[in-house]
N, CA and C atoms as an extended XYZ file, in Angstrom:
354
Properties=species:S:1:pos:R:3:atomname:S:1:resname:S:1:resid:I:1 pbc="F F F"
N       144.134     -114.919     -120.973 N   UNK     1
C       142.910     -114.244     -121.342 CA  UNK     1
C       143.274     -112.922     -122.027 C   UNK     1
N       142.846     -113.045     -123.234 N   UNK     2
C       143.397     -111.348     -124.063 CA  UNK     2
C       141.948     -111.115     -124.307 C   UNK     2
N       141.818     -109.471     -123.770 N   UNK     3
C       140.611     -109.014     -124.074 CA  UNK     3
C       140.940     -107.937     -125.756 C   UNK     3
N       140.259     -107.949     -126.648 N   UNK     4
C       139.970     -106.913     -127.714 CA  UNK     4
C       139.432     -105.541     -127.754 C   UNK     4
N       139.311     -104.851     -128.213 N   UNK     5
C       138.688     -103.742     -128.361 CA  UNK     5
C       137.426     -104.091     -129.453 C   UNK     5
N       136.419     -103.761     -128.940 N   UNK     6
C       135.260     -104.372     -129.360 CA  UNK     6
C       134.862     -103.688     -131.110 C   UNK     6
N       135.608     -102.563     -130.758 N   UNK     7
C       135.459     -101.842     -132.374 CA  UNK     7
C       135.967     -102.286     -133.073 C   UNK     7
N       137.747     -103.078     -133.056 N   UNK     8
C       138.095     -103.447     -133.868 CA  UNK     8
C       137.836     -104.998     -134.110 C   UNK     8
N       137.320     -105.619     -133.005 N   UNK     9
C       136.630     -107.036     -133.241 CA  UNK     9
C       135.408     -107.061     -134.227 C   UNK     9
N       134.766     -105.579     -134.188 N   UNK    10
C       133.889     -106.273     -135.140 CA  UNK    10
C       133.840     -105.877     -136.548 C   UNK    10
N       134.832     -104.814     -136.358 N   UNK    11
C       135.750     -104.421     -137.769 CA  UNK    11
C       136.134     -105.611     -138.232 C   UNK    11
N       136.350     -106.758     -137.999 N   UNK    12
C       136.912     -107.647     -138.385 CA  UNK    12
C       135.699     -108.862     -138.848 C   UNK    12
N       134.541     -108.655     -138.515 N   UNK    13
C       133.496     -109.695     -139.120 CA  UNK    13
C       133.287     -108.996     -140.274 C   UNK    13
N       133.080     -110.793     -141.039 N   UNK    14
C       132.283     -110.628     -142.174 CA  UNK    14
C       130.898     -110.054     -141.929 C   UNK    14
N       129.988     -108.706     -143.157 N   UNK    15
C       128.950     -108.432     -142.899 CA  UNK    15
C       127.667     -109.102     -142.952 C   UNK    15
N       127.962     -110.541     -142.566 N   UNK    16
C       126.817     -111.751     -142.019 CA  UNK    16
C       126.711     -111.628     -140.809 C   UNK    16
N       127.897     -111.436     -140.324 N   UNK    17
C       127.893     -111.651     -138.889 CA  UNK    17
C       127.586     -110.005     -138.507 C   UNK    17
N       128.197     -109.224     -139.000 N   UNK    18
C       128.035     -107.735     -138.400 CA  UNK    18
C       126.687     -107.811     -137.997 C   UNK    18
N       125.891     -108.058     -139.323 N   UNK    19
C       124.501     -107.780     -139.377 CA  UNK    19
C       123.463     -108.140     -137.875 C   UNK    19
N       123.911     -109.821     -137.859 N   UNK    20
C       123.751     -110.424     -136.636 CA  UNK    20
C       123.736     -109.758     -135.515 C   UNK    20
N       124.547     -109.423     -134.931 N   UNK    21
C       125.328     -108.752     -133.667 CA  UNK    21
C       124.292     -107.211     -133.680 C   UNK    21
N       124.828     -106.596     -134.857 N   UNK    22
C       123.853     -105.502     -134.916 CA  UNK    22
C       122.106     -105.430     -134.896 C   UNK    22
N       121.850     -106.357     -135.214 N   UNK    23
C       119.986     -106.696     -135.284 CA  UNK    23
C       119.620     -107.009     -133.744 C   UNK    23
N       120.723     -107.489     -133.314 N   UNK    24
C       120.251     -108.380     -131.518 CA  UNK    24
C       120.936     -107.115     -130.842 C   UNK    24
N       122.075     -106.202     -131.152 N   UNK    25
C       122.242     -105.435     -130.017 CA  UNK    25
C       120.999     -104.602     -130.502 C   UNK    25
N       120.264     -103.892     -131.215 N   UNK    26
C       119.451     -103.000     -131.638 CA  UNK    26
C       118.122     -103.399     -131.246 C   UNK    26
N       117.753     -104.837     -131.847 N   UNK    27
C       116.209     -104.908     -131.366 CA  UNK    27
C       116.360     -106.433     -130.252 C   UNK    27
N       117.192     -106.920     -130.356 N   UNK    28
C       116.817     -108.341     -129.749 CA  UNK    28
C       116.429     -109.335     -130.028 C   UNK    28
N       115.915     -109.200     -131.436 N   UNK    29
C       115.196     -110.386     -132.374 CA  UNK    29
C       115.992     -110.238     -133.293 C   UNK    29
N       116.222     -111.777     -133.579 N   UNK    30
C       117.041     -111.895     -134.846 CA  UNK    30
C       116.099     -112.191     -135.967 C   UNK    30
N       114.962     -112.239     -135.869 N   UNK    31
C       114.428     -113.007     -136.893 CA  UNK    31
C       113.441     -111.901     -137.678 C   UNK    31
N       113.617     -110.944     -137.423 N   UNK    32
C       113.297     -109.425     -138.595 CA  UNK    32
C       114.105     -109.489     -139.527 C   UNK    32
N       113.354     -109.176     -140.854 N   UNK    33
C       114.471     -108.644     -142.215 CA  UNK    33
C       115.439     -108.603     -141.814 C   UNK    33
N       116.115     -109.070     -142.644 N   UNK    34
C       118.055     -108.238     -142.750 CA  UNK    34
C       117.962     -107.685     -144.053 C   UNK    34
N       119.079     -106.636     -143.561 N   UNK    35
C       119.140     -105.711     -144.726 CA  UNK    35
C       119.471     -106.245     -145.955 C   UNK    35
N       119.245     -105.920     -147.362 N   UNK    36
C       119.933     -106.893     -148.363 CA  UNK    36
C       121.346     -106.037     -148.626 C   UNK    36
N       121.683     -105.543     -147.844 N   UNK    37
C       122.880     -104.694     -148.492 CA  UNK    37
C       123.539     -103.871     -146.698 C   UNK    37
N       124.920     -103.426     -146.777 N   UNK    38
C       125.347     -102.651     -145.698 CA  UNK    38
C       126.169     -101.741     -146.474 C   UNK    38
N       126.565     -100.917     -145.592 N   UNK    39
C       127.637      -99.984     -146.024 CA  UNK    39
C       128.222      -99.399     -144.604 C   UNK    39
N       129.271      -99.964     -144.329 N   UNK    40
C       130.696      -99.518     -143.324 CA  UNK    40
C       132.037      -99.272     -143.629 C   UNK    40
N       132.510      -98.570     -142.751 N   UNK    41
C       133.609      -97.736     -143.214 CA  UNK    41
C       134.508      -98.907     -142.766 C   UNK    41
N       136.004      -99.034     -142.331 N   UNK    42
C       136.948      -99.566     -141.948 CA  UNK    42
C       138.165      -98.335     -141.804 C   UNK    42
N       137.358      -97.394     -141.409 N   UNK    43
C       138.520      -96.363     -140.855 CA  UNK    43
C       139.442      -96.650     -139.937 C   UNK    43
N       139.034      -97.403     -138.731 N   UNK    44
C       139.704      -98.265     -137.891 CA  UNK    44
C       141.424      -99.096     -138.168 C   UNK    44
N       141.298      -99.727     -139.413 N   UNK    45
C       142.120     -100.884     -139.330 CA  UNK    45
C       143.150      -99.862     -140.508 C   UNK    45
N       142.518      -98.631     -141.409 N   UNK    46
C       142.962      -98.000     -142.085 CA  UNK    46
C       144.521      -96.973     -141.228 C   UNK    46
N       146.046      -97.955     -141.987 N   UNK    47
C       147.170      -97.278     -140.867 CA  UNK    47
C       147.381      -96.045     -141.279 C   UNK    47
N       146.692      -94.974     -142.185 N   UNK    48
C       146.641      -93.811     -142.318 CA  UNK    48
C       145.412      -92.649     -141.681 C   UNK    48
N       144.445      -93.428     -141.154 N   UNK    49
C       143.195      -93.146     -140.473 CA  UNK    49
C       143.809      -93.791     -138.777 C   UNK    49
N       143.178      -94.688     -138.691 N   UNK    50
C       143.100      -95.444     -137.218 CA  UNK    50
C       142.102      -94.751     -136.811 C   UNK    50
N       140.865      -94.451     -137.099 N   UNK    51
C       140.060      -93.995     -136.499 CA  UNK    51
C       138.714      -93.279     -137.426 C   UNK    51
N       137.184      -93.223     -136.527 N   UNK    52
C       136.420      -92.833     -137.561 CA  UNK    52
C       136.504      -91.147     -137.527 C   UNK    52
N       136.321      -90.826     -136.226 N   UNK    53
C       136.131      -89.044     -135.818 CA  UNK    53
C       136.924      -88.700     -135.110 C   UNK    53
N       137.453      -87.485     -134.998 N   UNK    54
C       137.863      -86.747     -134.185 CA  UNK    54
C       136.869      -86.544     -132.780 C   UNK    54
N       137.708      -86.096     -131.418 N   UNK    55
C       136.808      -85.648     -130.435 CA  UNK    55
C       137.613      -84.559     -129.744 C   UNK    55
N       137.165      -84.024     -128.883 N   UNK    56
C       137.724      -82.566     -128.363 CA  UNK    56
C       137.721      -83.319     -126.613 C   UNK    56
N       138.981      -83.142     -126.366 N   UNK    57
C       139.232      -83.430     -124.633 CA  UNK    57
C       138.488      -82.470     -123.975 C   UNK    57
N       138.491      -82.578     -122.643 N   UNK    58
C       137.702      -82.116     -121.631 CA  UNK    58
C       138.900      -80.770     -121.521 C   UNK    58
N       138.565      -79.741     -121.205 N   UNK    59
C       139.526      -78.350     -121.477 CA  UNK    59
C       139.755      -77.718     -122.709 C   UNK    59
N       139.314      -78.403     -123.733 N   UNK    60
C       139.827      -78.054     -124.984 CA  UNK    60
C       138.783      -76.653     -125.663 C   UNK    60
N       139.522      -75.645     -126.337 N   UNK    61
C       138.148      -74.970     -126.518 CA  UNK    61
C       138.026      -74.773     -128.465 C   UNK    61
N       137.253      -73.544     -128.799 N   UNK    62
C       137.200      -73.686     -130.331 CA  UNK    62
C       138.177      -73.182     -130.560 C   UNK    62
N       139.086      -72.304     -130.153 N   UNK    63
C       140.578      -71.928     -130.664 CA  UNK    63
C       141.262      -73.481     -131.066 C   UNK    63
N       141.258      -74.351     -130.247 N   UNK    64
C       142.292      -75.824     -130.254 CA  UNK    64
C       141.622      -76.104     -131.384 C   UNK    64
N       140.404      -76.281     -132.249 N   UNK    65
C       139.922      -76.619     -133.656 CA  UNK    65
C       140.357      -76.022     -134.423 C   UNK    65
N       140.515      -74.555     -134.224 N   UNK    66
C       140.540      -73.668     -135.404 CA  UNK    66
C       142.028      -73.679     -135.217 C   UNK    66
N       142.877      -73.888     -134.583 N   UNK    67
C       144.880      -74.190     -134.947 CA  UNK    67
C       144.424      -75.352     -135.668 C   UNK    67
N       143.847      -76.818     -135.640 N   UNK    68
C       144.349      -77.602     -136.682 CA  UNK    68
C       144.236      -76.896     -137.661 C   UNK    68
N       143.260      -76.153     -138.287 N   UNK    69
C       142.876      -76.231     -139.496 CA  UNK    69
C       143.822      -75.194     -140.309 C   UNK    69
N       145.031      -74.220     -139.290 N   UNK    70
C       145.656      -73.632     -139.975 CA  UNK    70
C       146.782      -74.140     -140.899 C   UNK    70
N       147.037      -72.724     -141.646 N   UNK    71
C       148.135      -74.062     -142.901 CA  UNK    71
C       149.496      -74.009     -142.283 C   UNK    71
N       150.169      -74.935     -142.753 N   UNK    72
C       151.741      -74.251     -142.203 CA  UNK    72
C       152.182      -73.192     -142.955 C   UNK    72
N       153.424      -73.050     -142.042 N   UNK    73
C       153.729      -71.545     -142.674 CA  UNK    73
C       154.504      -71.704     -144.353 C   UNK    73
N       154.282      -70.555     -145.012 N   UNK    74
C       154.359      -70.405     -146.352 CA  UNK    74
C       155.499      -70.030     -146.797 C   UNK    74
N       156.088      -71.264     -147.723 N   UNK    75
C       157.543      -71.399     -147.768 CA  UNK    75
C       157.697      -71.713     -149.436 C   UNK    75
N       158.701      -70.739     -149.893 N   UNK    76
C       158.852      -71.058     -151.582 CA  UNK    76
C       157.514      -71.108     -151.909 C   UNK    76
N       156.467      -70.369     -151.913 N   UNK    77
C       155.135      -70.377     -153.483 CA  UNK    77
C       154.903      -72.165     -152.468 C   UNK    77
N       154.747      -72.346     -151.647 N   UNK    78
C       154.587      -73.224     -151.115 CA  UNK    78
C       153.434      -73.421     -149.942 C   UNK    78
N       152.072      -74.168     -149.940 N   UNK    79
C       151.245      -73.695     -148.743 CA  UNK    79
C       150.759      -75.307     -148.547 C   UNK    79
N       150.226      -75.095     -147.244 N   UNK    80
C       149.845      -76.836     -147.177 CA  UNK    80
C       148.571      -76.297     -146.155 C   UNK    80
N       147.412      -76.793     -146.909 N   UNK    81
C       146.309      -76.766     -145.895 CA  UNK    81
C       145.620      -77.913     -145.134 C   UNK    81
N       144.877      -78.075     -144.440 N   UNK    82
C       144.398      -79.261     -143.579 CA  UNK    82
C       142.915      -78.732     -143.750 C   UNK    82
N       142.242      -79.786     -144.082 N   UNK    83
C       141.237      -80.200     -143.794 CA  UNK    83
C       140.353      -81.309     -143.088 C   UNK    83
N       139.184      -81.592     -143.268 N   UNK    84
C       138.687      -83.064     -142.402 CA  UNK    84
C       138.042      -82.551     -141.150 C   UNK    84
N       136.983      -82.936     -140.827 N   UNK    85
C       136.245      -83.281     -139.689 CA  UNK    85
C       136.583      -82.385     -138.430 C   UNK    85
N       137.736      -82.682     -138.161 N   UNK    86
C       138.936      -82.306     -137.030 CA  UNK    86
C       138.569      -80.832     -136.844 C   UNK    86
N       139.150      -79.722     -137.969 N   UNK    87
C       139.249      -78.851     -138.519 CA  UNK    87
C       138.160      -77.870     -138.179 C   UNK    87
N       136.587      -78.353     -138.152 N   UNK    88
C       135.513      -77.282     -138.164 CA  UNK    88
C       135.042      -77.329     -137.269 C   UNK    88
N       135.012      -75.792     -136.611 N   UNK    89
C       134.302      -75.338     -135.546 CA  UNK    89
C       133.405      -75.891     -134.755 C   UNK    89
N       132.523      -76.063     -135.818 N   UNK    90
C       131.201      -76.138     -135.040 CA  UNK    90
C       130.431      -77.963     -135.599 C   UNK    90
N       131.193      -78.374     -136.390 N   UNK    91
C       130.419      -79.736     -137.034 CA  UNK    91
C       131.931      -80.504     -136.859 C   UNK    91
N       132.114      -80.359     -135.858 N   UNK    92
C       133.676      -81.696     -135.515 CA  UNK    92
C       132.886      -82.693     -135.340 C   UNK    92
N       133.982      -83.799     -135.662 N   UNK    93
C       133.111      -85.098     -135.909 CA  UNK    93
C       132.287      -85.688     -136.231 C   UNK    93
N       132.018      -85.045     -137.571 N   UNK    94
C       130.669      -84.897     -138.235 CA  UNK    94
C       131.205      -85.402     -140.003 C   UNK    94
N       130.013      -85.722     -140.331 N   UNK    95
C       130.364      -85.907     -141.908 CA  UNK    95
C       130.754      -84.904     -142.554 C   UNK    95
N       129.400      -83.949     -142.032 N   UNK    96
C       129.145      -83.054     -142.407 CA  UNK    96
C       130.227      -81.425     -142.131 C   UNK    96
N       131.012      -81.359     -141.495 N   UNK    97
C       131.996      -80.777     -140.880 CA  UNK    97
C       133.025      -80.979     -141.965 C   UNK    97
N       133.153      -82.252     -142.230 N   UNK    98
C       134.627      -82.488     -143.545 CA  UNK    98
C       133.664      -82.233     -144.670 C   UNK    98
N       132.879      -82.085     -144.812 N   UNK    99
C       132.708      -81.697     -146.427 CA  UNK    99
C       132.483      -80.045     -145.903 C   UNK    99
N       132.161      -79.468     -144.876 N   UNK   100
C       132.359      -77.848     -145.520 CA  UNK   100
C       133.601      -77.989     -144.980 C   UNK   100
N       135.271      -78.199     -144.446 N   UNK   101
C       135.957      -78.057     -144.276 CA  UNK   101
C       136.619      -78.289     -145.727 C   UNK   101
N       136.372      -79.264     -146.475 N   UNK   102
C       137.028      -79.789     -148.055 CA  UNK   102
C       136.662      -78.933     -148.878 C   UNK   102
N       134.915      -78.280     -148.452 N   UNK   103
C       135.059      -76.952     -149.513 CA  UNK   103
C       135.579      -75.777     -149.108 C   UNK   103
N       136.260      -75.370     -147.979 N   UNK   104
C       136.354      -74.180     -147.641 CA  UNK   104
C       138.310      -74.257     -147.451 C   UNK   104
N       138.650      -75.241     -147.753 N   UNK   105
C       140.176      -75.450     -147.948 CA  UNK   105
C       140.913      -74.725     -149.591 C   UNK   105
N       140.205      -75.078     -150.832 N   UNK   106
C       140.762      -74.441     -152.007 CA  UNK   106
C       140.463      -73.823     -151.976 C   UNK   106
N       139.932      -72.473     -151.519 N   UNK   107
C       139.491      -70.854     -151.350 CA  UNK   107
C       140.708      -71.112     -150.763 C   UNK   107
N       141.508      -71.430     -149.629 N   UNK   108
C       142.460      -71.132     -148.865 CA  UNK   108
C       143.732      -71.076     -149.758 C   UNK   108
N       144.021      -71.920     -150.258 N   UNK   109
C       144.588      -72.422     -151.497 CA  UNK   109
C       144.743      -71.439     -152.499 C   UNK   109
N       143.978      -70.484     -152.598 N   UNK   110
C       143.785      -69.489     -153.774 CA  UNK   110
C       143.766      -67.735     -153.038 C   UNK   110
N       144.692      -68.076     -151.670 N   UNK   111
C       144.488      -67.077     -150.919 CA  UNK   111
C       145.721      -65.736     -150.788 C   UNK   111
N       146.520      -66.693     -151.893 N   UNK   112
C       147.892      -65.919     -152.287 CA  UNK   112
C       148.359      -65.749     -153.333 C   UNK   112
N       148.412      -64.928     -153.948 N   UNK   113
C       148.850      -64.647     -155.740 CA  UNK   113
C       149.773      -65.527     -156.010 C   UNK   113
N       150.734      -65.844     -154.558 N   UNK   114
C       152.052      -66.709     -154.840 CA  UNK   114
C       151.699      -67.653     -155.027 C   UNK   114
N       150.497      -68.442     -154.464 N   UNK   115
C       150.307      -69.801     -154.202 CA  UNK   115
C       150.245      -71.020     -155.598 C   UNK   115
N       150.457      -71.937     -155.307 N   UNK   116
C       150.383      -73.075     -156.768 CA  UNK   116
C       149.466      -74.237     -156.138 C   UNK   116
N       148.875      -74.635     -157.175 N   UNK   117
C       148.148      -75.875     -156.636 CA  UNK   117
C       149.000      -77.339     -157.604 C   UNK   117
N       149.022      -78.197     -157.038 N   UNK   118
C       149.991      -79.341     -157.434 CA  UNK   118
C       149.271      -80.380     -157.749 C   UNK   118
């Protein structure tokens, strides 16, 4: 008996079946509209992702957010910043969190006369 992880089981249906599964866990009736169209990510199965969001452990506080988002240290006209989801304070795990983290990264970027963008 091998059990799955249910996220990546259904990462793995075609969106006929997603739809399915999703209409009966949501309303219980299958026999309402289906959508003519979906849109899902596959962050999951992605081996540079493995995952959709970030989450913050139990102890963790906003200092532990605000170290990811620092750059490493600055080497040769050299800077590396982090951005993404992870990164912002107050909208972790949010869509919305990586897009002001993606805009608030090239200001960072432009934060040293030395700096180069590549």
């Amino acid at each position: 008996n091998v059990k799955i992880n249910p996220c990546f089981y259904v990462a793995r249906l075609a969106n006929s079946q997603f739809i399915f599964i999703c209409l009966m866990f949501l309303t219980g009736n299958q026999n309402i509209p289906k959508p003519r169209r979906i849109l899902r990510s596959s962050w999951g199965s992605n081996p540079y992702i493995r995952g959709s969001y970030s989450f913050t452990r139990v102890g963790s506080s906003g200092r532990d957010v605000e170290k990811l988002a620092e750059p490493l240290p600055y080497i040769k006209n050299t800077k590396v910043l982090f951005a993404g989801e992870a990164t912002h304070r107050k909208y972790y795990s949010t869509t919305h969190g990586a897009l002001l983290s993606g805009q608030r990264e090239p200001c960072g970027a432009f934060s040293s006369p030395y700096s180069e963008v590549l």
